[in-house]
GUDO-885619 format. One record per atom (N, C-alpha, C, O): residue number from 1; residue in one letter; atom name; x, y, z negated. Coordinates in Angstrom, 2 decimals, decimal comma. Each point is the difference from the previous one (the first is absolute). Layout:
BEGIN
NUM a CA X Y Z
...
END
This chain:
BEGIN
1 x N 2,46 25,11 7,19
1 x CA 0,78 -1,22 0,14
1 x C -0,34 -0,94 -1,15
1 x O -0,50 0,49 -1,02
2 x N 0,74 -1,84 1,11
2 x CA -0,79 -0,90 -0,76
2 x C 0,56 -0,27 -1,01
2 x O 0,74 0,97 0,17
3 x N -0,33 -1,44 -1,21
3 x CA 1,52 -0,53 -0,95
3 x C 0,02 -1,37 0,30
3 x O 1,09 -0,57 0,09
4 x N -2,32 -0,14 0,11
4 x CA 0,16 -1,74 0,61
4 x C -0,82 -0,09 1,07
4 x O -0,90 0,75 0,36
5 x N 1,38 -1,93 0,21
5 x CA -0,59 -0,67 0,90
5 x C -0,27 -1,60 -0,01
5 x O 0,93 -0,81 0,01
6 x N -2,05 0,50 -0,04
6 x CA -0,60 -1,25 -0,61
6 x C -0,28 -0,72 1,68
6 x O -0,78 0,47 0,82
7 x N 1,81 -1,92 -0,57
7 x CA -0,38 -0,34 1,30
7 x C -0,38 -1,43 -0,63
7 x O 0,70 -0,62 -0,79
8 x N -2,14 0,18 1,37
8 x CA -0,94 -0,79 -0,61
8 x C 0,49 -1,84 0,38
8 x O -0,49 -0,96 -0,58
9 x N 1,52 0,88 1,64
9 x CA -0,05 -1,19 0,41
9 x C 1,80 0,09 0,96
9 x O -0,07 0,39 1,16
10 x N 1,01 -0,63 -1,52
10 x CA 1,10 0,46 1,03
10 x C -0,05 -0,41 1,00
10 x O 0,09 0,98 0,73
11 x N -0,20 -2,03 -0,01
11 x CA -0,37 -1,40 0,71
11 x C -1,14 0,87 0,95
11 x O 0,21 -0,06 1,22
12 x N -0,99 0,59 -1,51
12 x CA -1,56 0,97 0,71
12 x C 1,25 0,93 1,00
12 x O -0,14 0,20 1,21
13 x N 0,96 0,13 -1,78
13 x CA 0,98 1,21 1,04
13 x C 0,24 -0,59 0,92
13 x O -0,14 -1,20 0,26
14 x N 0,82 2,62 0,68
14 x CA 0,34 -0,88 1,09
14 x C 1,14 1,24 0,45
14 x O -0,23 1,18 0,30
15 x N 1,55 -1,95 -0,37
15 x CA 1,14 0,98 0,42
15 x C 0,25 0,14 1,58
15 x O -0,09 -1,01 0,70
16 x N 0,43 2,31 -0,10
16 x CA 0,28 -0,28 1,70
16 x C 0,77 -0,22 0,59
16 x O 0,01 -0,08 1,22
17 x N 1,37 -0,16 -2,45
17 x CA 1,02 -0,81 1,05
17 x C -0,18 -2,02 0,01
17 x O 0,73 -0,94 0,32
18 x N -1,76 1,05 -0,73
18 x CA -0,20 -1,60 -0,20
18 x C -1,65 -0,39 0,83
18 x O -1,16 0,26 -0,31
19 x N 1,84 -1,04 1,57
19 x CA -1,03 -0,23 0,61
19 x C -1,18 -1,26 -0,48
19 x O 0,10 -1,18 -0,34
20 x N -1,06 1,99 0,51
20 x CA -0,99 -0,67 -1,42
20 x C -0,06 -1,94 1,20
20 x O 0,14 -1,15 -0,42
21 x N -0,40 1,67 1,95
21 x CA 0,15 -1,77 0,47
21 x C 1,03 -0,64 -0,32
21 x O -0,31 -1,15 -0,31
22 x N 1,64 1,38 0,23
22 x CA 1,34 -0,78 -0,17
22 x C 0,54 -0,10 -1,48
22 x O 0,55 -0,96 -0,53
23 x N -0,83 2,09 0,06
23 x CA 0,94 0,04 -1,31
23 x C -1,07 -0,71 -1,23
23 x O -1,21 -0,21 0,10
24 x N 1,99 -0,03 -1,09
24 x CA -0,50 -0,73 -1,09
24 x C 0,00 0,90 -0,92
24 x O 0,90 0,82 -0,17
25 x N -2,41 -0,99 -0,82
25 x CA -0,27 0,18 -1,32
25 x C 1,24 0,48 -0,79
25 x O -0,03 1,19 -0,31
26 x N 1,38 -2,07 -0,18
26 x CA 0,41 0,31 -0,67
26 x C 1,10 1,48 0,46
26 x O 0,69 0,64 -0,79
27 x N -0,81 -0,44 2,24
27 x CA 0,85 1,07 0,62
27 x C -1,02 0,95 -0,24
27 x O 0,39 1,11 -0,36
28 x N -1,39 -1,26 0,47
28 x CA -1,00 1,36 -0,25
28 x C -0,15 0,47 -1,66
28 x O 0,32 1,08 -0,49
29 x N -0,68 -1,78 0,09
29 x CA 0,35 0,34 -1,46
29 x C 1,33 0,65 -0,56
29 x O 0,40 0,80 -0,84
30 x N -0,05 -1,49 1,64
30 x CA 2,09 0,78 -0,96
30 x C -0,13 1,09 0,90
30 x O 0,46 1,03 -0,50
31 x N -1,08 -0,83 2,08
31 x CA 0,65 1,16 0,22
31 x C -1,18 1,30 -0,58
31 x O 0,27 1,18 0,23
32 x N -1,33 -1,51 -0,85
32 x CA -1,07 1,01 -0,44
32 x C 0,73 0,33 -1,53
32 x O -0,09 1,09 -0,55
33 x N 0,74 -2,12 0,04
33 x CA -0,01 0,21 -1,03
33 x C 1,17 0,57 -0,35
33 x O 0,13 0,41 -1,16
34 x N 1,11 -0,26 2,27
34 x CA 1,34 1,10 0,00
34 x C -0,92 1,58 0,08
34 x O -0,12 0,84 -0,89
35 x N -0,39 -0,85 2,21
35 x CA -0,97 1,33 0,08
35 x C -0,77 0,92 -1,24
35 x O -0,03 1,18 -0,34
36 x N -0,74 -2,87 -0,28
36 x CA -0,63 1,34 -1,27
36 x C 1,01 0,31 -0,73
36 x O -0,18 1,16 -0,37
37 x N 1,30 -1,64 -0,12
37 x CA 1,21 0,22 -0,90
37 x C 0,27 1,22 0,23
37 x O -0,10 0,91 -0,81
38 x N 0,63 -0,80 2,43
38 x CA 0,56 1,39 0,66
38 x C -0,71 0,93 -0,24
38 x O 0,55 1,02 -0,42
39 x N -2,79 -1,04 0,68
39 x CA 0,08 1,22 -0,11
39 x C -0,63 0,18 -1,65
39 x O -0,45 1,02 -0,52
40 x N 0,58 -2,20 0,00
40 x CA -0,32 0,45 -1,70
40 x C 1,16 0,88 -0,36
40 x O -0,28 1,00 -0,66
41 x N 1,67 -1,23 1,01
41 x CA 1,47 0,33 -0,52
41 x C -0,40 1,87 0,80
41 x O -0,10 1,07 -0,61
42 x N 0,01 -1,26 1,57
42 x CA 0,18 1,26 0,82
42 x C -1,12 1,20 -0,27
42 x O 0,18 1,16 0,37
43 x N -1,67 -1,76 -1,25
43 x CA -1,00 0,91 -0,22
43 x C -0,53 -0,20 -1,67
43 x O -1,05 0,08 -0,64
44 x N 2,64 -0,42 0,40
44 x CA -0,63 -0,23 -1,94
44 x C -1,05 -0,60 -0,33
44 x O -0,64 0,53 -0,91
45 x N 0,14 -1,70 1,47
45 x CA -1,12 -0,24 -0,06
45 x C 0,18 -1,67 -0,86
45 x O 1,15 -0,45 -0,09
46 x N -2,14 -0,24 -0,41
46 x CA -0,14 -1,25 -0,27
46 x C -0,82 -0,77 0,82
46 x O -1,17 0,25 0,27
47 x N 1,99 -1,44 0,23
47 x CA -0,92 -0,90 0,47
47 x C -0,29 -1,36 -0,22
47 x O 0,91 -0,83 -0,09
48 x N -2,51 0,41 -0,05
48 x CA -0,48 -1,32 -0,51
48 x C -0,55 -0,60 1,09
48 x O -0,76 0,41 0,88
49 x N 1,26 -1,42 -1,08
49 x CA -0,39 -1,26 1,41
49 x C -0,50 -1,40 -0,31
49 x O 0,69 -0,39 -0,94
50 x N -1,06 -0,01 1,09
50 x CA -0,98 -1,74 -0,80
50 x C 0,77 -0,51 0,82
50 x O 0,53 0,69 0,87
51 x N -0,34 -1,79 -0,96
51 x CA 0,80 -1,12 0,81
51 x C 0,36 -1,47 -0,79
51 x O 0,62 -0,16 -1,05
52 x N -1,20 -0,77 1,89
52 x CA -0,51 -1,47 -0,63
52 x C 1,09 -0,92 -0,75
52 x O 1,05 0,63 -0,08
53 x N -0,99 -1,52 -0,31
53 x CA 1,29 -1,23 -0,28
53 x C -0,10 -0,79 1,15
53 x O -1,03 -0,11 0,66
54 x N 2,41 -0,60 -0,35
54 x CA 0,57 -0,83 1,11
54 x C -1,16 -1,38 0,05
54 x O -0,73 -0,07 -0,98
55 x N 0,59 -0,69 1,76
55 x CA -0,24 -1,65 -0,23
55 x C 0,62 -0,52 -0,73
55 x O -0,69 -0,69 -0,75
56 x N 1,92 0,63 0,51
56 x CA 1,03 -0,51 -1,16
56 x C -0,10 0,24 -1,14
56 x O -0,09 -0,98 -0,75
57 x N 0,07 2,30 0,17
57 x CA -0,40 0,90 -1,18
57 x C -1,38 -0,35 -0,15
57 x O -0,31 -0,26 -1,16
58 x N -0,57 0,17 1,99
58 x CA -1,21 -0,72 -0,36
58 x C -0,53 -1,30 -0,94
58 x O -0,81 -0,13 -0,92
59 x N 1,87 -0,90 1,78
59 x CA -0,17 -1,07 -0,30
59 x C 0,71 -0,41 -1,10
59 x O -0,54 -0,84 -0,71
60 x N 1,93 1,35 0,30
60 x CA 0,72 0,34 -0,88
60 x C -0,85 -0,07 -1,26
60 x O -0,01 -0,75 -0,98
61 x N -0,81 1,97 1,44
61 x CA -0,63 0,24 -1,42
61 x C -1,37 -0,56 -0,10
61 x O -0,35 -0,17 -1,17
62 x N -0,38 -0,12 1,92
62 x CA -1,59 -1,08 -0,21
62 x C 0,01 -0,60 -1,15
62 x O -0,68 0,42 -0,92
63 x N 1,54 -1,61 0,79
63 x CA 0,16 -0,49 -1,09
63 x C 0,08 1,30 -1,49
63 x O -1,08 0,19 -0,57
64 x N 1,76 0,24 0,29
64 x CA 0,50 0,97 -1,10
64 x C -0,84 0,75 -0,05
64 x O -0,21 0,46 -1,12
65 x N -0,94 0,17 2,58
65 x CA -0,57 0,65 -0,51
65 x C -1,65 -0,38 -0,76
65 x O -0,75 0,67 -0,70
66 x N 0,68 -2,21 1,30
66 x CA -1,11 -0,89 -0,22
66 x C 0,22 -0,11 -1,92
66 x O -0,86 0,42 -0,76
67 x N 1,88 -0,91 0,39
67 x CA 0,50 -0,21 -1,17
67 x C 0,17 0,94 -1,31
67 x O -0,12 -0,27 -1,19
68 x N 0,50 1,59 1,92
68 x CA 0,33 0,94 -1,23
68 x C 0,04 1,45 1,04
68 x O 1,12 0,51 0,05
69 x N -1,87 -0,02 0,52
69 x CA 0,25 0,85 0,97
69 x C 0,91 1,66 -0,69
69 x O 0,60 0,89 0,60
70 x N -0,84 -1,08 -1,88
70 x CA 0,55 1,07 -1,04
70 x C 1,94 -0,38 0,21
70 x O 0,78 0,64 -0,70
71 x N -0,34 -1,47 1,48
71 x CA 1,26 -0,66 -0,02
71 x C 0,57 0,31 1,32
71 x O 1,13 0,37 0,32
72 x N -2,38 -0,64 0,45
72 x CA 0,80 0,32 1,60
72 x C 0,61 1,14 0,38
72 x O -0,57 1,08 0,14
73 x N 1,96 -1,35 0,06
73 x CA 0,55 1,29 0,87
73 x C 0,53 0,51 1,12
73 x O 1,21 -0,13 0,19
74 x N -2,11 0,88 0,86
74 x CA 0,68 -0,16 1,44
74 x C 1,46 0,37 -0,08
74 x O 0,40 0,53 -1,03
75 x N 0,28 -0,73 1,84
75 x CA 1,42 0,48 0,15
75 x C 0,21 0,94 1,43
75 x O -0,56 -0,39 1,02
76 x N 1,14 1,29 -1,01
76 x CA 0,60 0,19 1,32
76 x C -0,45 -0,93 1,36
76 x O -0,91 0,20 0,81
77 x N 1,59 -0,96 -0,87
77 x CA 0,11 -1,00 1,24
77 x C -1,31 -0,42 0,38
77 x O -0,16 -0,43 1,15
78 x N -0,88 0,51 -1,99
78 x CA -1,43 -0,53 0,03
78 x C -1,16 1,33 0,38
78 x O -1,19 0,18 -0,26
79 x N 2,19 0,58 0,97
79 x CA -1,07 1,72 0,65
79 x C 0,43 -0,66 1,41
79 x O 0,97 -0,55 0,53
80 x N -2,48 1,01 -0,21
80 x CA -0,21 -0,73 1,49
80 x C 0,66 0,55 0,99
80 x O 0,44 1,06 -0,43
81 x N -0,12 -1,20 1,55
81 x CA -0,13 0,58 1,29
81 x C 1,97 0,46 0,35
81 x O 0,68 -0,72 0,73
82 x N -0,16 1,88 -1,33
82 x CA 1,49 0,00 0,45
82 x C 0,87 0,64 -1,41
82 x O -0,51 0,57 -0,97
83 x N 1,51 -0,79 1,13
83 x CA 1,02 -0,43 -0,92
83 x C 0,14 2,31 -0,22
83 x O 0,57 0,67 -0,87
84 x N -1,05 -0,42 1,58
84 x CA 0,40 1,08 0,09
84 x C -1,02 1,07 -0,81
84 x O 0,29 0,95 -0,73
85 x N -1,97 -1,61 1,24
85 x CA -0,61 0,51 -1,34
85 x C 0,36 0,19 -1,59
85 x O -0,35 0,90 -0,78
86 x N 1,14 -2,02 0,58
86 x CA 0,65 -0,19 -1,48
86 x C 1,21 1,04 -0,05
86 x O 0,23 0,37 -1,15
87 x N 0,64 0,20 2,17
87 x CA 1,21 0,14 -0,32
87 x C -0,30 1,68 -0,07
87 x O 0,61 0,75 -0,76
88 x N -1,78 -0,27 1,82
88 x CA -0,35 1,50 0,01
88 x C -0,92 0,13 -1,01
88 x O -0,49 1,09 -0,32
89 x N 0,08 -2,62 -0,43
89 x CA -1,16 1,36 -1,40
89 x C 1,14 0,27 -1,39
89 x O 1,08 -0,48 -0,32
90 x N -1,94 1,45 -0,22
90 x CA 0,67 0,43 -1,42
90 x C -0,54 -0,87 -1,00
90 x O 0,68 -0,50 -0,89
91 x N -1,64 0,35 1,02
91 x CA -0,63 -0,46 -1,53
91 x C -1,13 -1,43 0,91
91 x O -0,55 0,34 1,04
92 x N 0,37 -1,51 -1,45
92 x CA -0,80 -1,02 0,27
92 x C -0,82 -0,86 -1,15
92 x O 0,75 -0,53 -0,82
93 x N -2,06 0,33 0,63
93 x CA -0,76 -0,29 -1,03
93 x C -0,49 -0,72 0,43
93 x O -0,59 0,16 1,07
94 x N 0,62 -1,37 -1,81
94 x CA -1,07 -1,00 0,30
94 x C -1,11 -0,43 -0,70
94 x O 0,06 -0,19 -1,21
95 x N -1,32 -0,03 2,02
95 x CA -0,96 -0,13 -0,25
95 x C -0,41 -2,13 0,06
95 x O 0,05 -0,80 0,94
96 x N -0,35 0,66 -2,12
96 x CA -0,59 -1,27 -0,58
96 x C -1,72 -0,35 -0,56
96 x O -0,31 -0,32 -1,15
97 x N -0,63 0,47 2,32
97 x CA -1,12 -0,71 -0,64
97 x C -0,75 -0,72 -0,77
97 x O -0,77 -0,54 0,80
98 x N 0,46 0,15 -1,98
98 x CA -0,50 -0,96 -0,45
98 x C -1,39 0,45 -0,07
98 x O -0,57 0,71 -0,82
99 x N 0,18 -1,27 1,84
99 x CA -1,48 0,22 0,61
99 x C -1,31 -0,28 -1,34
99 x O -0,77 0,82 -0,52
100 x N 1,00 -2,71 0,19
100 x CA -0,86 -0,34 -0,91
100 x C -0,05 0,72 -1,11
100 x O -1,10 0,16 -0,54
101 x N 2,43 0,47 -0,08
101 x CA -0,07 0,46 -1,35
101 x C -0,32 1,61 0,28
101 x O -0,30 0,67 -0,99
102 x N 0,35 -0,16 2,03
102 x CA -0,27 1,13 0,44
102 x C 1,45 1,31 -0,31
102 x O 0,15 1,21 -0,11
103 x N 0,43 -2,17 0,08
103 x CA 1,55 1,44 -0,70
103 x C 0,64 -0,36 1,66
103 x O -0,46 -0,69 0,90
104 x N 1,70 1,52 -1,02
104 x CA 0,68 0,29 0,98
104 x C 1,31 0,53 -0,42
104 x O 0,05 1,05 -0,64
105 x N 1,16 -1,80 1,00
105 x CA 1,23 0,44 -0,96
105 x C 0,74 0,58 1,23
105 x O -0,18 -0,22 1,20
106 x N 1,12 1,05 -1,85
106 x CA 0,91 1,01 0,39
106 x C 1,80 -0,13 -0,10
106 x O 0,81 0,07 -0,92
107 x N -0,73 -0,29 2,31
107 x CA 1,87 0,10 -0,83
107 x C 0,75 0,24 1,28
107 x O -0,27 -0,30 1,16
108 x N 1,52 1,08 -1,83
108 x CA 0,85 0,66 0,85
108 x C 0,82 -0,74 0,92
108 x O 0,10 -1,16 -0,40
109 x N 0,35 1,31 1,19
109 x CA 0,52 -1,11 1,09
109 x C 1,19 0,60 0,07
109 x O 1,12 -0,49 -0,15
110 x N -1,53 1,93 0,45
110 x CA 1,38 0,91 0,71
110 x C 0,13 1,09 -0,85
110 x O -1,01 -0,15 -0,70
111 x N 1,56 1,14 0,29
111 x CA 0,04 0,85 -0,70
111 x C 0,91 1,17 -0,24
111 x O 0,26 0,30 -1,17
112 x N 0,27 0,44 2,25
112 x CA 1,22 0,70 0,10
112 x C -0,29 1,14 -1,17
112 x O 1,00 0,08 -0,71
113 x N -1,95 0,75 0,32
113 x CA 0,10 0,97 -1,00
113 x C -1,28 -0,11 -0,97
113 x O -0,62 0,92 -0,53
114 x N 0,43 -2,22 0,46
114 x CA -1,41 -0,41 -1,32
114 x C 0,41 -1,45 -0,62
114 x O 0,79 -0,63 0,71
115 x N -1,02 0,29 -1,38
115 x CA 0,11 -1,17 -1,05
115 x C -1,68 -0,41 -1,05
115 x O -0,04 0,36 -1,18
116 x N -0,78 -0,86 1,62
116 x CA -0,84 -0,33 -1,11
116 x C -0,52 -1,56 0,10
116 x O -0,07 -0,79 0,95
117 x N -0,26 0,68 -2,44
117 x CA -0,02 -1,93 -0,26
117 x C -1,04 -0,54 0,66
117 x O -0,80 0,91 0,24
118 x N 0,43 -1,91 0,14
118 x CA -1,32 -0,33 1,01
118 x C -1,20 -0,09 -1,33
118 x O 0,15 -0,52 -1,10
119 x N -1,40 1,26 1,67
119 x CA -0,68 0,23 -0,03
119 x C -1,97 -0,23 -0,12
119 x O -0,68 0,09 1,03
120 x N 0,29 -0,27 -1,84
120 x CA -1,95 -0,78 1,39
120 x C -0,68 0,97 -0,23
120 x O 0,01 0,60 -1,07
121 x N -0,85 -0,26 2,24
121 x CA -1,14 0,66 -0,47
121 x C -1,76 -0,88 0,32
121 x O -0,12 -1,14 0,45
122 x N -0,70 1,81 -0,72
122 x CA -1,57 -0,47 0,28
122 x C -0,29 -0,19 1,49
122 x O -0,12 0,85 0,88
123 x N 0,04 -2,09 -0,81
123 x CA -0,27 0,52 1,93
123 x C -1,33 -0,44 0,51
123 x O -0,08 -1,20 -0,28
124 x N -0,67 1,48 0,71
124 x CA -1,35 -0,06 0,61
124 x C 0,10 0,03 1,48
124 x O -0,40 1,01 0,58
125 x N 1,00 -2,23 0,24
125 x CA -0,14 -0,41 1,65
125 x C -1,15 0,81 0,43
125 x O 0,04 0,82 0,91
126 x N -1,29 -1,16 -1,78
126 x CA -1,10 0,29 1,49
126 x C -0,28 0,98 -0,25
126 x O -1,11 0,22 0,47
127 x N 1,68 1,01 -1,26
127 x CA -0,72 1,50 -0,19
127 x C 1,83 0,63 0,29
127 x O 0,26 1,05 -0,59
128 x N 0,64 -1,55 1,25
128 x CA 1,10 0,97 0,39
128 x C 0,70 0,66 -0,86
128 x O 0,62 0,98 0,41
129 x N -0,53 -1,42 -2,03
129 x CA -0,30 0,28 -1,34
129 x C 1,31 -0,44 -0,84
129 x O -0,12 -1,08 -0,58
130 x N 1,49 1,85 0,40
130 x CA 0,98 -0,79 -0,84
130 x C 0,34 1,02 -1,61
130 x O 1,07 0,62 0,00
131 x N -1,77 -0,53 -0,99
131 x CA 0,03 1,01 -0,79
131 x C 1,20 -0,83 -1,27
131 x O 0,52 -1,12 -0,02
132 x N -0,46 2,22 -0,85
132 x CA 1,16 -0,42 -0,88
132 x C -1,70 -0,44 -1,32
132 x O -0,94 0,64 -0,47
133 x N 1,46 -2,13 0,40
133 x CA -0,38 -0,43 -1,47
133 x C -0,99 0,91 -1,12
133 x O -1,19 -0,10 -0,29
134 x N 2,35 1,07 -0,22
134 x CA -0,46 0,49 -1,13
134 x C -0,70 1,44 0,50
134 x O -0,09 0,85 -0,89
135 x N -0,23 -0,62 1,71
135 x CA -1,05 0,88 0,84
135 x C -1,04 -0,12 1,18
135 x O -0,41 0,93 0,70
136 x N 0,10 -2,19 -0,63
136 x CA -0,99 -0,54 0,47
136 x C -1,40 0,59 -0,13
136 x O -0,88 0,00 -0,86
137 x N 1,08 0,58 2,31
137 x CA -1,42 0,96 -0,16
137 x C -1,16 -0,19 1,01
137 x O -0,83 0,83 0,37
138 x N 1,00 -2,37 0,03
138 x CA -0,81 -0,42 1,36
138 x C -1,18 -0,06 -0,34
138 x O -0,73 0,18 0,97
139 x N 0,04 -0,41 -2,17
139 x CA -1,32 0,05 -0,63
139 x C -0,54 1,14 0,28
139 x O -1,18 0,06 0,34
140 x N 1,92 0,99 -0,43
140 x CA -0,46 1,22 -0,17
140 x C 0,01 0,51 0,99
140 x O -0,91 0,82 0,15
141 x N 1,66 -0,96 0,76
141 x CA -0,36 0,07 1,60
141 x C -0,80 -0,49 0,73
141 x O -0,25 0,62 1,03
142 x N -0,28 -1,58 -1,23
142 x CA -0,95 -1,09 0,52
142 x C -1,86 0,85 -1,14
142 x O -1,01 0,33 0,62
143 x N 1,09 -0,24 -1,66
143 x CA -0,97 0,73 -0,68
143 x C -0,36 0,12 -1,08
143 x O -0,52 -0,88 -0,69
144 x N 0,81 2,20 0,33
144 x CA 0,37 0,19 -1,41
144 x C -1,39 -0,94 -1,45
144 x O 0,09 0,24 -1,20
145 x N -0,61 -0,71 1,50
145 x CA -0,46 -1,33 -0,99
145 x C 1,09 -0,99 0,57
145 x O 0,96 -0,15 -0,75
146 x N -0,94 -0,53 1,88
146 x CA 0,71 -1,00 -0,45
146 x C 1,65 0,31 -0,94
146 x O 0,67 -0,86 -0,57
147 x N -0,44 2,01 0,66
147 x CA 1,17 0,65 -0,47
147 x C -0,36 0,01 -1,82
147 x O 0,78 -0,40 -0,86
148 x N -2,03 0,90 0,64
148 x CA -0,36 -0,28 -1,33
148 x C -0,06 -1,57 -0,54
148 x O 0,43 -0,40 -1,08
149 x N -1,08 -0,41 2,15
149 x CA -0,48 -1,78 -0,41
149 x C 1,68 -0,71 -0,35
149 x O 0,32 -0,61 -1,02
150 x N 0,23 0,81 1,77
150 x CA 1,51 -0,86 0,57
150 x C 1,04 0,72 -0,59
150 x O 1,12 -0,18 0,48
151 x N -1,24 1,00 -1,47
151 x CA 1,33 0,44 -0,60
151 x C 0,82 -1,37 0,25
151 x O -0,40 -1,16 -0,09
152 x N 2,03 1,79 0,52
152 x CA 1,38 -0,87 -0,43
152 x C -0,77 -2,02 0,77
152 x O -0,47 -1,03 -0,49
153 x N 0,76 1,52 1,69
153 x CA -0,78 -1,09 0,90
153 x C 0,48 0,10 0,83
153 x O 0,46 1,14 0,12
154 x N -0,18 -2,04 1,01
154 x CA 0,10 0,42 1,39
154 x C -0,98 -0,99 0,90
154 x O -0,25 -1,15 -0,38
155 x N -0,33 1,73 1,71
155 x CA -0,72 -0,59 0,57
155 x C 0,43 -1,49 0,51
155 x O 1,21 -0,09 0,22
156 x N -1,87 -0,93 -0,03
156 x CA 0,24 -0,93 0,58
156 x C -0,13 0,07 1,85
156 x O -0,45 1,02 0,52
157 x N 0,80 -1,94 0,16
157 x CA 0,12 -0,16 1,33
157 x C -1,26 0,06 0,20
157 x O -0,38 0,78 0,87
158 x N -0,69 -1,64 -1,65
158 x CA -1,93 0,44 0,69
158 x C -0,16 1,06 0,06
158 x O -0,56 0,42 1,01
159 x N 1,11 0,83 -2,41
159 x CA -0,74 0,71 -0,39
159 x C 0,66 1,27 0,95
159 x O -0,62 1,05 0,12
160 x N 1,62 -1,24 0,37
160 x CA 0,92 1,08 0,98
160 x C -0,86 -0,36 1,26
160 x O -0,33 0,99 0,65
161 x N -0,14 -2,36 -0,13
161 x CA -0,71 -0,15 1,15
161 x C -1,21 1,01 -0,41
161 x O -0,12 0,93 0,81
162 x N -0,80 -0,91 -1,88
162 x CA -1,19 0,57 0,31
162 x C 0,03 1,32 -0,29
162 x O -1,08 0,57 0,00
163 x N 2,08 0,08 -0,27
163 x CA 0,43 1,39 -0,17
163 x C 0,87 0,43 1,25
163 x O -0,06 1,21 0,24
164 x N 0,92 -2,04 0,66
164 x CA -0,03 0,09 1,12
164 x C -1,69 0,55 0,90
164 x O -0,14 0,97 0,74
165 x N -0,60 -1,68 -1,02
165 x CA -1,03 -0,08 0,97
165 x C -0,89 0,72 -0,44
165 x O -1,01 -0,14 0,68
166 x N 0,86 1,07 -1,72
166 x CA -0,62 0,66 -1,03
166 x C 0,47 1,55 0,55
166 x O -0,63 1,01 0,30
167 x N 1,65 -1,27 -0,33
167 x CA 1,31 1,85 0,53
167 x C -0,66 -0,34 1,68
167 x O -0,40 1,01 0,57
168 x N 0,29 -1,97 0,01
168 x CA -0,44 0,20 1,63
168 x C -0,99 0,03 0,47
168 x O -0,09 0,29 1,19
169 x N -1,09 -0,60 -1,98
169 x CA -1,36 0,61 0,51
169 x C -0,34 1,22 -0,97
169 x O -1,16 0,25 -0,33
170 x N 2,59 0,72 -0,22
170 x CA -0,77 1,19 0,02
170 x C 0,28 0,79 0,68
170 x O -0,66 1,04 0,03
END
């Protein structure tokens, strides 16, 4: 038996009392997302689910996040799809991009049995890549000289493209 279960997209499910021609998005989501509760609760298990911000919560934050993205904070009300995803999770984290500078900040939304202060780590978009700062070991993954050349560095957006394309023609 597993201890978690990692569901990659909630929105990708598809519950069977909700007829996928008639019923709406946000009924399918709340009702997948009572289900994993039930059988996380019923098989001791943990479950992680990705799930987007609203249009509102979006737009909300464009501005704030254009400006100081280290500032933006989703809220509740700004998780996409049904009111019910929010009310059946335990714990909710939000994820903040700052693409150009390459970090990616962290902060708690929801939090029934954790508390920690928001957060950034190293993020690398085109290698799938979000490491903590002060252990930055993508050099050395990518090949141990550039791991020697680039001490205390992080790759740029070119240099993740040609190490992208470097990792795929081998």
């Amino acid at each position: 038996m597993p201890d978690a279960v990692f569901v990659d997209y909630l929105s990708n499910m598809t519950h069977p009392n909700v007829d996928k021609r008639s019923g709406q998005n946000w009924e399918n989501a709340g009702e997948c997302a009572v289900d994993l509760r039930n059988m996380a609760a019923r098989n001791n298990l943990v479950v992680f689910t990705a799930q987007q911000t609203n249009r509102s919560g979006l737009e909300k934050g464009r501005k704030k996040i254009d400006e100081s993205p280290e500032e933006y904070r989703i809220k509740m009300e700004d998780v996409a799809e049904s009111k019910l995803v929010v009310n059946f999770s335990d714990s909710i984290i939000g994820f903040t991009p700052d693409i150009e500078n390459l970090i990616i900040y962290f902060h708690k939304i929801k939090g029934r049995d954790f508390n920690f202060e928001p957060f950034a780590a190293t993020y690398y978009p085109n290698l799938s890549r979000i490491v903590d700062s002060k252990t930055d070991d993508t050099y050395k993954q990518i090949s141990p000289l550039a791991d020697r050349i680039n001490l205390n560095r992080r790759l740029t957006q070119e240099e993740q493209h040609i190490a992208v394309n470097i990792n795929e023609d081998i």
